[in-house]
C-alpha positions in Angstrom: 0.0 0.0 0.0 1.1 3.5 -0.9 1.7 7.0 1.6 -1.1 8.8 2.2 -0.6 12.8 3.3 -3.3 14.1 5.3 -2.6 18.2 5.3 -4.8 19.1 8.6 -5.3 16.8 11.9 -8.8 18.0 12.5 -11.8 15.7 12.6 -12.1 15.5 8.5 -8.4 14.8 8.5 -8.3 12.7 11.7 -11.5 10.5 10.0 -9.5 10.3 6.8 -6.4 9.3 8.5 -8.4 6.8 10.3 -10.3 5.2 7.2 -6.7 4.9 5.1 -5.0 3.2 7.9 -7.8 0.5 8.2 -7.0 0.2 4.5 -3.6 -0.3 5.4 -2.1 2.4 3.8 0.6 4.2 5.5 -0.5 8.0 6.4 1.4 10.7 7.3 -0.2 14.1 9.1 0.1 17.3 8.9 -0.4 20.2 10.7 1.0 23.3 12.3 1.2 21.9 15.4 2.4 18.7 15.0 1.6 15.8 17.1 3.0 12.9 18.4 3.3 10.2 15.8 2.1 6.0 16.2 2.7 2.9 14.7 0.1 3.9 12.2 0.6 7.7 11.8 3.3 9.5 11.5 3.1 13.1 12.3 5.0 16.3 11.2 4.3 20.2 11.4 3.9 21.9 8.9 2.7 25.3 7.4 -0.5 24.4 5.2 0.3 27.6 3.0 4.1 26.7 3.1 4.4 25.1 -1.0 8.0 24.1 -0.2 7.4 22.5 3.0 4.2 20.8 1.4 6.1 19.0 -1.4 8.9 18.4 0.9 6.6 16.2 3.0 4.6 15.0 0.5 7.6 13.5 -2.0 6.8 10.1 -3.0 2.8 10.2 -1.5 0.0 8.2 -3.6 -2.3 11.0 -2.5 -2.3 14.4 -0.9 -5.4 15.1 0.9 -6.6 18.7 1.8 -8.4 18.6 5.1 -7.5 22.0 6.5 -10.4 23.9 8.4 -8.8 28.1 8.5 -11.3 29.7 10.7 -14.5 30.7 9.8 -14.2 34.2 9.9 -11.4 34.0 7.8 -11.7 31.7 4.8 -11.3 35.0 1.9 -7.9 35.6 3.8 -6.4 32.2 4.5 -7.8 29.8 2.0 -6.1 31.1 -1.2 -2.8 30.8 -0.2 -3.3 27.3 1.5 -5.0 25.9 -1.6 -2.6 27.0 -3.8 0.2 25.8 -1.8 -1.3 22.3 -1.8 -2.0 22.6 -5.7 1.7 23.1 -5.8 2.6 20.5 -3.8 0.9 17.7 -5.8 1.7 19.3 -8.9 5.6 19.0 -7.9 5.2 15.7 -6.2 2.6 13.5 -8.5 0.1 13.0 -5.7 -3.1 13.0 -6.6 -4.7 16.2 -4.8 -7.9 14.8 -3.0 -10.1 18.3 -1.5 -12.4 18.2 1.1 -15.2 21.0 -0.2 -19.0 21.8 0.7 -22.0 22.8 -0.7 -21.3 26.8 -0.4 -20.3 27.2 -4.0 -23.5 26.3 -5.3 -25.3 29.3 -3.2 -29.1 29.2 -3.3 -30.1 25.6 -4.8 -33.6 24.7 -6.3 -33.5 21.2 -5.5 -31.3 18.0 -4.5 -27.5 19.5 -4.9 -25.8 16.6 -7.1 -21.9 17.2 -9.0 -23.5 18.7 -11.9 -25.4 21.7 -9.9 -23.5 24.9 -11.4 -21.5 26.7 -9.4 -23.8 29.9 -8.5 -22.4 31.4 -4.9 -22.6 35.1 -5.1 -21.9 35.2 -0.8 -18.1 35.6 -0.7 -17.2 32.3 1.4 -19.1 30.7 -1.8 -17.3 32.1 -4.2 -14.1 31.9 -2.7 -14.8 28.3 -2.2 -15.3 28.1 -6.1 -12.0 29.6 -7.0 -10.3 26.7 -5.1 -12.0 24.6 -7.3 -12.0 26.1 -10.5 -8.6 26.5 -9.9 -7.9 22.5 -9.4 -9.9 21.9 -12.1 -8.2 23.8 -14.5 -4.3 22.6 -13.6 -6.0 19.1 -14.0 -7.3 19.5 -17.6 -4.1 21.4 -18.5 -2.4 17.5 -17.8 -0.4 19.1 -14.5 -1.7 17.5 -12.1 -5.0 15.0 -11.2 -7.2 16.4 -8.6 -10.6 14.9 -7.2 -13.2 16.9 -4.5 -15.8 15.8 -2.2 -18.8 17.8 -0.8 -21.0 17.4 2.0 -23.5 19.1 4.2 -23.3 20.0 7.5 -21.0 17.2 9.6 -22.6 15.3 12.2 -21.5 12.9 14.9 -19.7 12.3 18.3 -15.8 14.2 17.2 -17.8 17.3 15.6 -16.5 20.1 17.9 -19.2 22.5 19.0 -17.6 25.6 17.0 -18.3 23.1 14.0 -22.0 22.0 13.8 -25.4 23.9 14.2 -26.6 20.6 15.8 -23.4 19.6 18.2 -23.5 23.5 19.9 -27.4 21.9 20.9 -26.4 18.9 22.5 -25.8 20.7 26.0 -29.2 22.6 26.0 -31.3 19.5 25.0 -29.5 17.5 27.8 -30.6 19.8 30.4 -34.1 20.2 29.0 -33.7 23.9 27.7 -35.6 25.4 24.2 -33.3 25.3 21.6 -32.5 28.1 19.4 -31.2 27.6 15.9 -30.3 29.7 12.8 -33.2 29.7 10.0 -36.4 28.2 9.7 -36.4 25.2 11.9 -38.5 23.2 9.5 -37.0 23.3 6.7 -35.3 20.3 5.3 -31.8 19.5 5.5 -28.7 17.1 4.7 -26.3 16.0 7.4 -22.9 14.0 6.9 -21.7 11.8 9.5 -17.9 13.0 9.9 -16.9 9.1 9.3 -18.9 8.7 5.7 -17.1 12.0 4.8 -14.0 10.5 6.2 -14.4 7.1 4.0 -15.3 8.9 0.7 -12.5 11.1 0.9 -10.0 7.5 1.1 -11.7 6.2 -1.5 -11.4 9.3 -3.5 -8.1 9.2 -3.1 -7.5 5.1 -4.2 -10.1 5.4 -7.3 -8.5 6.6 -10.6 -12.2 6.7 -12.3 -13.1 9.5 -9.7 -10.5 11.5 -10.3 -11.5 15.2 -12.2 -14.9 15.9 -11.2 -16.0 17.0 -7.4 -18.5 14.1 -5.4 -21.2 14.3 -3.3 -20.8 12.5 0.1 -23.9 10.7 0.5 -26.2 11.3 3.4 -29.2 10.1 5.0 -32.8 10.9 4.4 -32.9 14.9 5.2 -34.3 16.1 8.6 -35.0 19.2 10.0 -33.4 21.3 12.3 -36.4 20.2 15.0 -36.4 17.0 13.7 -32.5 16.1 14.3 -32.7 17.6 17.6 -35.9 15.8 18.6 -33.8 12.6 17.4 -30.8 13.3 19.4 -33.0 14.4 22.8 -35.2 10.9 22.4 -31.3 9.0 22.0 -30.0 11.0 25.3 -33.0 10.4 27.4 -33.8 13.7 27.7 -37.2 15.8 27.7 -38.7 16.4 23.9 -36.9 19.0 22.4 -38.2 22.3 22.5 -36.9 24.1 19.3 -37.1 27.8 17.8 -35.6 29.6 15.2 -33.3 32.7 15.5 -35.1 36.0 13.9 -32.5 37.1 11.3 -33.0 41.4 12.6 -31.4 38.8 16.1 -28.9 37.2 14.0 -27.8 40.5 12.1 -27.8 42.6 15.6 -25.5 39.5 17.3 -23.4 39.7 14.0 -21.9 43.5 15.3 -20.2 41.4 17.9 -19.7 38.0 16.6 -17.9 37.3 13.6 -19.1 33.5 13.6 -23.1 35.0 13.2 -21.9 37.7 10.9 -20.4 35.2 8.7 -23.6 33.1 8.7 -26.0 35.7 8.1 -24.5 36.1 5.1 -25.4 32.4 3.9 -28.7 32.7 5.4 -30.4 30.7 2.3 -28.6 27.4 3.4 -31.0 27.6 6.6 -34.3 29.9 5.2 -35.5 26.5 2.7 -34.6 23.2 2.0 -31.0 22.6 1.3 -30.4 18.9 0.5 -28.0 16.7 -1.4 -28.5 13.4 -3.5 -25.5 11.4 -3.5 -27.1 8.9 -5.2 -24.0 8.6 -8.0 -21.3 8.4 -5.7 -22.9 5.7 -3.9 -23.0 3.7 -6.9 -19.8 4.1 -7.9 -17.9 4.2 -4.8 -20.5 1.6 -2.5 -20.2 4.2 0.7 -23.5 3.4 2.3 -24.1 6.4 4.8 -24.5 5.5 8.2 -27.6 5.0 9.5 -29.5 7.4 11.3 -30.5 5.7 14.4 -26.8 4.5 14.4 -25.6 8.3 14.3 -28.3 9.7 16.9 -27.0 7.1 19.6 -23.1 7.7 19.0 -23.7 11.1 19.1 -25.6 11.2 22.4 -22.9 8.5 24.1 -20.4 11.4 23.4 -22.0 14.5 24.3 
């Protein structure tokens, strides 16, 4: 089995790290921090926007998977250079470039969001989420390099952090029996990914040749609500029914003066205001990556909260 380099050590790149090694390929980390290093990873600190240092670590990898997370606030400053230097990096080493995307580039959709749903952000985190594709894709038909991208909806599951996930940042206010307030319209239908489906499409991205040069959809389970998640996860903690409301944008806007995380997502407020769901019907079939069930996602998630 061949190297695997896993740029970012949060929970995409820790679930990809874990998937590859169960496939026994040998993976390699990095971050900025470092870490400490196992039998089965190896881990090294590094600069994600560092092209030198990228390729350096990189030279002789199968795959080069971008996993990074900048902070939310600050994706139009920090994501150029980091995708770029990891463009650089595969282009200079061979490794097939394997991006962990979402579902922001294809700004307000008018149905199931599939591979072939035009690009069509006009919010800035959109668009600057676009560039780093159109920019892969266009070194890969130019024969320098062979990229592949996967997309999913909001994460879900027991190593989502809090700062992460609309539903996680619930978990504490549904255990002790509190209304729950969430961004949008709480009834509107929605995709969720469970971090370790993103985590095995992403490996299997990067072992697939056939994949390669076109973005995926990480397949999800039947949509759910905002109240209808969180009802879920209250029944699989035991707790009282969940009591949910949404946040009135004029709130969200106001809170936005002092919070950059809610003035960020006011500006994407069509992800939450109607339906916003994926079909990932195609990668299923070509790739077999069943999602996890949803019963099976509701109780790992409430064991860990």
């Amino acid at each position: 089995m061949g190297l695997h380099v896993v740029v970012g050590k949060g929970p995409v790149g820790t679930a990809t790290a874990q998937e590859l090694v169960r496939a026994g390929h040998r993976v390699r980390v990095l971050s900025r921090s470092g870490g400490t290093s196992t039998a089965d990873v190896e881990h090294r600190a590094v600069d994600a926007a560092d092209a030198d240092a990228l390729a350096a670590a990189a030279r002789g990898a199968d795959a080069l998977v971008n996993a990074v997370n900048p902070a939310y606030s600050r994706w139009a400053s920090d994501w150029p250079p980091m995708a770029a230097a990891m463009l650089e990096a595969a282009t200079r080493t061979g490794a097939v470039l394997v991006a962990m995307g979402n579902l922001y580039v294809h700004g307000r959709p008018t149905g199931p969001m599939t591979a072939a749903t035009p690009l069509a952000a006009t919010d800035t985190k959109g668009r600057v989420r676009a560039r780093v594709w159109t920019d892969m894709l266009a070194a890969h038909e130019a024969g320098r390099v062979r990229v592949v991208e996967a997309r999913a909806s909001d994460f879900v599951g027991p190593t989502v952090p809090v700062e992460h996930s609309h539903v996680t940042r619930q978990l504490a206010t549904l255990r002790r029996g509190r209304r729950a307030w969430v961004i949008g319209d709480p009834d509107a239908l929605h995709s969720w990914a469970h971090l370790p489906d993103v985590g095995r499409v992403l490996a299997a991205l990067a072992t697939t040749p056939a994949t390669w040069g076109r973005p995926w959809i990480v397949p999800s389970s039947q949509p759910r609500s905002q109240r209808q998640v969180l009802t879920d996860l209250a029944a699989a903690m035991g707790a009282r029914p969940a009591r949910v409301s949404g946040l009135p944008w004029p709130v969200v806007t106001a809170l936005g003066a002092v919070s950059p995380q809610l003035r960020e997502v006011a500006a994407i407020r069509h992800q939450w205001d109607a339906d916003f769901v994926v079909d990932g019907s195609e990668t299923l079939r070509e790739l077999g990556t069943e999602p996890t069930p949803w019963d099976e996602v509701c109780r790992a998630t409430a064991a860990a909260a």
